[in-house]
N, C-alpha and C positions, 0 to 999 in steps of 0.2 A: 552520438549513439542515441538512440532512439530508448526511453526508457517505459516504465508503467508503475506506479505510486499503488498501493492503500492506506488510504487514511482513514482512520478511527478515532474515537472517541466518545466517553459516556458522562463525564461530568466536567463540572468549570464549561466556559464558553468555547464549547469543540470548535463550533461554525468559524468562530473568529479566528482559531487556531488552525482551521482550513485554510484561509485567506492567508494566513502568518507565512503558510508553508509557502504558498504561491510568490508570496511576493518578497520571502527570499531568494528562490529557486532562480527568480526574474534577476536580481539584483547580483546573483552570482554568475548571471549568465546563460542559464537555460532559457530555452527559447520554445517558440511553438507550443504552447501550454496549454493542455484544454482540461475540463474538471468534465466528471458526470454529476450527475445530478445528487442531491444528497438521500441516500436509503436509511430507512430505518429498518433497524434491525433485530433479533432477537439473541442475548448472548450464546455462545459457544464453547465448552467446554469451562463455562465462570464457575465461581462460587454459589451458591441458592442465594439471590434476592440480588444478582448485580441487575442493575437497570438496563434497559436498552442501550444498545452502540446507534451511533450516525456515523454511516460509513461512503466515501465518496473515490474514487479513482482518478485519480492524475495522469495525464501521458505529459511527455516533452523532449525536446533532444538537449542531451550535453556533451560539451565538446570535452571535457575533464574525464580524469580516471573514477572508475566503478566507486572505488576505495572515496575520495574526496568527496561522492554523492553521498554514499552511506556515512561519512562523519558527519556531515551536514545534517543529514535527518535525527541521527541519534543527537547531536546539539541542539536541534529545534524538541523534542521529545521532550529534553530536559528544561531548557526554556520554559516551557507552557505547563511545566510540572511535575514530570514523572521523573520520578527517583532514576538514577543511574541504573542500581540494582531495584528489581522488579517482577512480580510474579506475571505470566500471560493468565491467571487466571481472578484478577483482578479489576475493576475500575483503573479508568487514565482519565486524563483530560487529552493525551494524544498520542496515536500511534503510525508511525508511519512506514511500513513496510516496502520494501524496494521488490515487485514481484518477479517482474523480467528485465534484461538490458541486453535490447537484442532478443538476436536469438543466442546470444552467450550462455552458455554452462560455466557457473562458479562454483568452486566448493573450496572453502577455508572454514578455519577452525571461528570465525568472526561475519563471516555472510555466506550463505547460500543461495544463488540466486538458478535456474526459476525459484521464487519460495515454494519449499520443499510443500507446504500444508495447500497453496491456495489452488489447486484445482479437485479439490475437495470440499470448497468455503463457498456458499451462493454469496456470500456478503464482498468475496473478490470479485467472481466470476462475473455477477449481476451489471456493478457498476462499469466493471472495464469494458464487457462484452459492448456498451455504451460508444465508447471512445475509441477501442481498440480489438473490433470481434475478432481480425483477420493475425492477429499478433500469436506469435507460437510459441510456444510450452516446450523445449528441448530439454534431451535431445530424441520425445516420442514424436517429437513435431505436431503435435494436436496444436490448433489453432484455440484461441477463448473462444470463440463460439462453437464447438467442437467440446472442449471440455463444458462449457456450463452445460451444452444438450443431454450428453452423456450423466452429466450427475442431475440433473431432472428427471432422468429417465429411470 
C-alpha cells in the first residue's frame, strides 16, 4: 500500500532522525522511498518561544498492516527521544505522522488516518504536494494539490 509520512522536528539532530526513519522503514521492508526536501518552518499551535520545526514528507509502499507501520513510527519517535506520553504542543526531536495510506479511511480510538489536522497544515501539504500532489484526502477525494491550493487560497 502505497503510504505518505510527516516528519518533524525541532531539537536534538532532527535531519539525522530523518535519515533514522528511512533506513528503518528500508530494512523492515518498504520500498520505493522518496523524501521531499527539508522545510523550515514556523510552529503551530506551540507554546510562545518553541523554535522552528524541519519538516520533510516521506512516501513509500508496505506490504504489512497499517497497525505494524504506526508501531514502527511511534518506536522510532521514542527511539530519537520523545517521551511515550507527550504534549503536540511542545518541542521533539521527532515526529512522525502516518497522513494517508491509500486512499484508506481509518478511524480507531489509536490512528486516524487521512490525518484528521493535515489539510489544514502548509507544513504537510507543502512538502508532500513535492512527492505526492496527485494522492487523495478521503473520503472528499481532494487530491494534496487540491488541498494545499485551497488553503493558500
Amino acid at each position: 500500500m502505497k503510504f505518505a509520512l510527516c516528519l518533524g522536528g525541532n531539537e536534538g539532530p532532527v535531519e539525522a532522525n530523518f535519515d533514522l526513519v528511512e533506513k528503518e522503514l528500508r530494512a523492515v521492508g518498504a520500498t520505493e522511498i522518496r523524501r521531499s526536501r527539508i522545510h523550515v518552518t514556523k510552529p503551530v499551535d506551540c507554546v510562545p518561544g518553541t523554535p522552528d520545526f524541519l519538516n520533510q514528507a516521506l512516501t513509500g509502499e508496505w506490504s504489512g498492516k497499517v497497525e505494524s507501520l504506526f508501531e514502527l513510527l511511534q518506536a522510532l519517535e521514542r527511539r530519537c527521544g520523545r517521551p511515550e506520553i507527550h504534549s503536540s504542543r511542545e518541542s521533539r526531536p521527532l515526529d512522525c505522522d502516518l497522513i494517508l495510506w491509500g486512499e484508506e479511511v481509518i478511524s480507531t480510538p489509536r490512528l486516524q488516518v487521512p490525518h484528521p489536522r493535515a489539510c489544514r497544515r502548509l507544513f504537510v501539504l507543502e512538502p508532500l504536494a513535492e512527492l505526492a500532489p496527485g494522492m487523495r484526502f478521503m473520503p472528499e477525494g481532494l487530491t494534496v494539490a487540491q488541498c494545499l491550493q485551497k488553503l493558500r487560497a
